[in-house]
N, C-alpha and C positions, 0 to 999 in steps of 0.2 A: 447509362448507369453501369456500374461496372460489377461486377460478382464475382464472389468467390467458393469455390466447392465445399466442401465438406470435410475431403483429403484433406485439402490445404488450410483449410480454418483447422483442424486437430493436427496439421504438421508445425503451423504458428504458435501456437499455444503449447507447444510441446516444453520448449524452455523454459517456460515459466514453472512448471512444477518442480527443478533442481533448485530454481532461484528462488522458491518459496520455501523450500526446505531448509535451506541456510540462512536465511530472516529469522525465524521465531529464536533460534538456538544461542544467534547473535548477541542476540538483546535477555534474552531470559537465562541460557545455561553457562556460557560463557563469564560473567560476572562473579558464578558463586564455585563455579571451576576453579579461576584464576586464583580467588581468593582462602577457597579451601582446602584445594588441594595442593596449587602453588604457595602458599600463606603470604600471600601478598595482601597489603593495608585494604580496605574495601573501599577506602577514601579515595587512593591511589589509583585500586581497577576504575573509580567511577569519572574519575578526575581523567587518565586515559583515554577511557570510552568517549568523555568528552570531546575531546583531540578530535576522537575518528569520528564522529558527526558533526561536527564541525568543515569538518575536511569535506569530508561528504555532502554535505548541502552549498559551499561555495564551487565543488566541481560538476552540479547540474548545469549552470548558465554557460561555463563554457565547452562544457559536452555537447550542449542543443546547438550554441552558435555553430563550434566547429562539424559538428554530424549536420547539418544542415546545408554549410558552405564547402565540404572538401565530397566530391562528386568523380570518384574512382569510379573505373571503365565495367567492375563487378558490383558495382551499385553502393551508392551511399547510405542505403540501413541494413543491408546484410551483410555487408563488410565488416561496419563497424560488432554487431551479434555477434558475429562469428572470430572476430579478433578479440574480441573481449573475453570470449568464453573459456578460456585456455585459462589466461593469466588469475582472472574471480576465481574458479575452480581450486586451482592453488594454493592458491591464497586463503581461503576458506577451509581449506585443507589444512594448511599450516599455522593457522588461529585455532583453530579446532581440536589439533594432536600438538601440543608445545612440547617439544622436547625438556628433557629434567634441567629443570637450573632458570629455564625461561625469566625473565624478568619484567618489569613496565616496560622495558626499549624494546622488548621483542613483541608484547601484545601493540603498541601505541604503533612500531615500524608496519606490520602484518597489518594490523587492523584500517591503517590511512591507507595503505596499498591495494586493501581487496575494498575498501568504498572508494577508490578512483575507477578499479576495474570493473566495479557494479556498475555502476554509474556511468561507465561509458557503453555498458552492455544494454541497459535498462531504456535511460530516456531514446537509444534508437530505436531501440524494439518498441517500445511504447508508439513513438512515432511512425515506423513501417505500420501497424498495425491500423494507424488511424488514415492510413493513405491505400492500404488493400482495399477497400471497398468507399465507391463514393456515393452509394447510396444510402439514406435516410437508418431506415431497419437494417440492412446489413450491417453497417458500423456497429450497431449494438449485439449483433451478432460475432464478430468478431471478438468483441472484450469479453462479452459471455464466454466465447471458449477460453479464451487466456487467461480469466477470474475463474473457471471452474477448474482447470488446471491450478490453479496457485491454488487456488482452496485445498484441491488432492493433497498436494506437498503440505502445507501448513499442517491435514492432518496426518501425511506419514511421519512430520517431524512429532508429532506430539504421541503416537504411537508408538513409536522408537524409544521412548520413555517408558512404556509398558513393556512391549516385545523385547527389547536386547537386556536386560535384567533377567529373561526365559532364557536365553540362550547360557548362563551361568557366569555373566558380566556384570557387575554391579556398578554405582556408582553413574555421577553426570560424566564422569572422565571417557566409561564407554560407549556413553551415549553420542558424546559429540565425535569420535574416532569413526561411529557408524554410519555418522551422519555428513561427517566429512571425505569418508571414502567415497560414500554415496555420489555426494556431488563432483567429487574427484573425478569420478568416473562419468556422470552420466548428462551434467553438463553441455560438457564437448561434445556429447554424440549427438544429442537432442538439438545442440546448435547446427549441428552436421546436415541432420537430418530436416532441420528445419531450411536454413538456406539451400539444400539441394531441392526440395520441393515444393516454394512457395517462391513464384517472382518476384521481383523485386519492382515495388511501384512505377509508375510513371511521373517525371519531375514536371512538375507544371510551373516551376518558374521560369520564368522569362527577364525579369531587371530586376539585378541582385541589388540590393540596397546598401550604403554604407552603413558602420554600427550605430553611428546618434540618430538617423532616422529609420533606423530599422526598430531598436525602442521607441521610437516616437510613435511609433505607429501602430505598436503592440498596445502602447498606453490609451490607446486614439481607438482600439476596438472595444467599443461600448460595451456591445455582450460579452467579449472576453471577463473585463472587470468584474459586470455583475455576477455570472460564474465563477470567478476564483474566489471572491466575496461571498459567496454561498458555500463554495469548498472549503472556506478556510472556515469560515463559522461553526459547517459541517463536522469539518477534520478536528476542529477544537472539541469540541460534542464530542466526538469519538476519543478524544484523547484521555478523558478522562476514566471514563472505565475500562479501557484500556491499560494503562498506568495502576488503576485502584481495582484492578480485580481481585487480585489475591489477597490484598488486606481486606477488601468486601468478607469476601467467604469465609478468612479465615477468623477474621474479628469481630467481625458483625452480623453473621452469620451461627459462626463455632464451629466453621463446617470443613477444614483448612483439609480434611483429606477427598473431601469432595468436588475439590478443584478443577482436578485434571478432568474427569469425565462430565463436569458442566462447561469445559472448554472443548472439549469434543463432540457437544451437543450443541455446542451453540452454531461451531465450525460446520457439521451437517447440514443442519437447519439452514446456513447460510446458502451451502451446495443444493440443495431441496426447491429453494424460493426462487433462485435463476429463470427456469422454466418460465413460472409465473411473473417477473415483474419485461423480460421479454412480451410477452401476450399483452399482459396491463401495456406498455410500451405501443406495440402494434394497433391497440383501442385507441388510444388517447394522446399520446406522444410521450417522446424521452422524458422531458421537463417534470410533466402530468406527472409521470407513473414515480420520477425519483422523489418530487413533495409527497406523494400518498406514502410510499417506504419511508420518508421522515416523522411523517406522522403517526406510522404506524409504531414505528420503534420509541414516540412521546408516551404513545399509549400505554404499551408496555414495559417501558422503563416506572411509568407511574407508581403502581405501588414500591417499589423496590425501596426509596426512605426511607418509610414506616417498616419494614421487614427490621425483627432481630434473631435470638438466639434459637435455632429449632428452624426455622421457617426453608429451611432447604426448599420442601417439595413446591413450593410457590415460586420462589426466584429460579426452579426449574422454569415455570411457564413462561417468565420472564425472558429466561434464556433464549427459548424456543420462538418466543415472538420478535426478541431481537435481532435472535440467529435471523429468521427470514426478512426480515430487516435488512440485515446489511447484503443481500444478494445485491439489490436496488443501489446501494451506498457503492460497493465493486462493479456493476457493471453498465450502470447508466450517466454516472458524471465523463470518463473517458469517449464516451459516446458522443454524448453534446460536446465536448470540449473539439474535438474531429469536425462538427460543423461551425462552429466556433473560429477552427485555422482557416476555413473557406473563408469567411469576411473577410480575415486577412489576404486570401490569396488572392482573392477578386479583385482589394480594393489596391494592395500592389505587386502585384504580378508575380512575386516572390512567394514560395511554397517553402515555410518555416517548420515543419512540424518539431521539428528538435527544438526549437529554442521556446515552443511553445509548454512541450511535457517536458522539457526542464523546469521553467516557471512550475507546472504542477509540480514537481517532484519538491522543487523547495516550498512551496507552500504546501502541502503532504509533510516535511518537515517541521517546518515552522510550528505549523497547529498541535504535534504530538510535545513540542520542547515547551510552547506558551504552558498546554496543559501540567508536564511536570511542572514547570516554574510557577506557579499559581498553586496548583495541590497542594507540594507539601508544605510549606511555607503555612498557609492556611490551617493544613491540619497540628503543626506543630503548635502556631497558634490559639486552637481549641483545647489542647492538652489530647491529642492522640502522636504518639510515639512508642510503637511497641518493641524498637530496641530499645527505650529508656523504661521499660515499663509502665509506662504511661497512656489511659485509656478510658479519657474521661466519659460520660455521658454527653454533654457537648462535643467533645471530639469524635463520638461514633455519629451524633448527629449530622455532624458536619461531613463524615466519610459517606453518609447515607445521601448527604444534598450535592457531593462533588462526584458522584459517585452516577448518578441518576437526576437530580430534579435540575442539575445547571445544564446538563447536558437537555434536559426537554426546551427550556427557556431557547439554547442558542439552536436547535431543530427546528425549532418554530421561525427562529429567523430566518435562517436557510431559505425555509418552503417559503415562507413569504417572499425573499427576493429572487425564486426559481418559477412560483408562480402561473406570473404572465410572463416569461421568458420568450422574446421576440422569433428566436429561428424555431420554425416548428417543421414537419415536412415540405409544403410550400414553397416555404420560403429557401430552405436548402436546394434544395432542385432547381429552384430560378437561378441561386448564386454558383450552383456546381453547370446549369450553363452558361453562364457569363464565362466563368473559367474557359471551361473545353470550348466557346467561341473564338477567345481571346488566345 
């Protein structure tokens, strides 16, 4: 079994906190930038943004095939990190600071450029990381440090909201400048400093596969399916209040300036719970410990419905039990997903990890776009629209059940099909020696 230090688990994870800092900004400040400051149609920014995830989730598959099969003499997943990390950096810099005049052709050109460069940066790192350690609890050690890293970043970007307005900067325009030198800078080095001190795995393939039965065989891993099947049911779950936070709070709540710091309590709480769903993990196993954190987060989502005008101080605790909720959600599916590529590797001697956390990543897509495409649609339906001024009592009802009670229904699936999930320790360690025999 193979192990990794300490150094090298916080020299891996180091990237991740640039690349978590330029997500949230992406999707949340970026839109009402473009639109207020540049007075560009809101249709148009959304109509765009479209474009770039779009773009974005058809260039996972062939970033996994090709980081899988091109096998440079400096190593096939920190080559690819560290080549990526320049041109994302960028690019994210230059989405972030539009120069005066900017138009749709410069967000829509920027914006497909730095989700190809993501995305060729992300599913390899994702996959170095599930190949650094082949034992059981280790894996999960690893995505620990790389989730509490991205957590960091997630809350310096949401920080940088509060902070660079102190420094006598106002506005999202300086927000995203700071956010985007940020990564301009720190990026690169973090990828620097990663590849200089973290080896580069060991390939344990042996007979490369052609493409039709290379997916055949991706299809053909029992536990893969039932896991992406649990992810994606998962991820849907997650889509939703993710998506419906801020009309939660600010409509259904009345609480619309309370926002920011129950998104930074919930963010904590999620850095808080790591610790502990590790341990629970180590008791009971990966699978065990991710159904108990879905269930915990059904619990706690529960009242959240029924909550209306006033009820802040409660959909805090809400907060705080979901926060630690999603430790579980970030650090234990990437785990089993790692034991998960073993069936594959064992059953054909080819070592995928790329084409594997690509499949994740687009399903990680998938589930956040189903959830928009479903939400509003619905709520408009109910009569909630609060750019038309419209905010029915059925419509707050309905933000209260898409919001919370759909998300406990598809939680509850998850854990049921994660369960009895067949790889547990055991069985990993028989299939990690077949491998290293073979």
């Amino acid at each position: 079994m193979s192990t990794i230090r300490t150094g090298e688990l916080a020299a891996y994870a180091l990237p991740a906190l640039p690349l978590a800092v330029l997500t949230l900004p992406l999707y949340v400040l970026v839109p009402a930038f473009y639109a207020r400051e540049l007075m560009l149609p809101i249709a148009a920014v959304g109509s765009a943004l479209l474009i770039v995830r779009i773009v974005d989730a058809l260039a996972d598959p062939f970033t996994g095939l090709f980081a899988d099969r091109w096998r440079p003499s400096f190593g096939r997943r920190r080559l690819w990190v560290l080549a990526a990390s320049v041109p994302t950096a960028l690019c994210a810099y230059l989405v972030f600071t539009p120069p005066a005049g900017a138009g749709l052709l410069y967000l829509t050109f920027w914006g497909v450029v730095l989700s190809i460069a993501s995305t060729a940066a992300l599913v390899p790192y994702a996959a170095w990381g599930a190949e650094l350690s082949s034992d059981y609890a280790g894996r999960a050690r690893v995505t620990a440090w790389r989730e509490t890293f991205a957590l960091i970043g997630t809350l310096l970007a949401l920080f940088a909201q509060v902070l660079v307005p102190l420094t006598g900067y106002s506005g999202d325009g300086a927000v995203l400048f700071a956010l985007g030198l940020f990564t301009l800078i720190t990026l690169p080095l973090a990828s620097l400093l990663s590849v200089a001190c973290v080896r580069e795995p060991k390939d344990h393939s042996k007979n490369p596969l052609p493409l039709r039965e290379s997916l055949a065989q991706l299809l053909a891993n029992r536990p893969f399916i039932r896991l992406i099947a649990a992810f994606l049911l998962n991820g849907f779950a997650n889509g939703f209040p993710a998506t419906l936070f801020l009309f939660y709070v600010s409509e259904k709540l009345g609480a619309g300036d309370a926002a920011g710091p129950l998104l930074v309590l919930y963010f904590v709480c999620g850095l808080v719970g790591v610790p502990f769903w590790l341990w629970l993990a180590r008791k009971t196993s990966k699978h065990v410990a991710w159904c108990w954190g879905m269930l915990l987060a059904c619990a706690c989502f529960f009242p959240a419905p029924f909550l209306g005008t006033g009820q802040t101080a409660i959909f805090a605790v809400v907060c705080i039990g979901t926060g630690l909720a999603l430790g579980a959600d970030l650090v234990l599916p990437p785990a089993i997903q790692a034991d998960v590529i073993d069936v594959d590797t064992a059953a054909t001697g080819e070592q995928r990890s790329g084409l594997y956390f690509a499949a994740w990543g687009l399903a990680t897509k998938l589930a956040l776009a189903l959830a928009v495409g479903v939400a509003f649609p619905l709520l408009g339906a109910t009569g909630f629209d609060p750019a038309a001024g419209l905010r029915t009592d059925s419509g707050l009802a309905m933000l209260g059940f898409l919001y919370a009670g759909l998300p406990i229904v598809l939680k509850i699936g998850a854990a049921a099909l994660m369960w009895h999930f067949p790889i547990d320790e055991k069985m990993q360690a028989s299939l990690r020696d077949q491998i290293e025999r073979a």
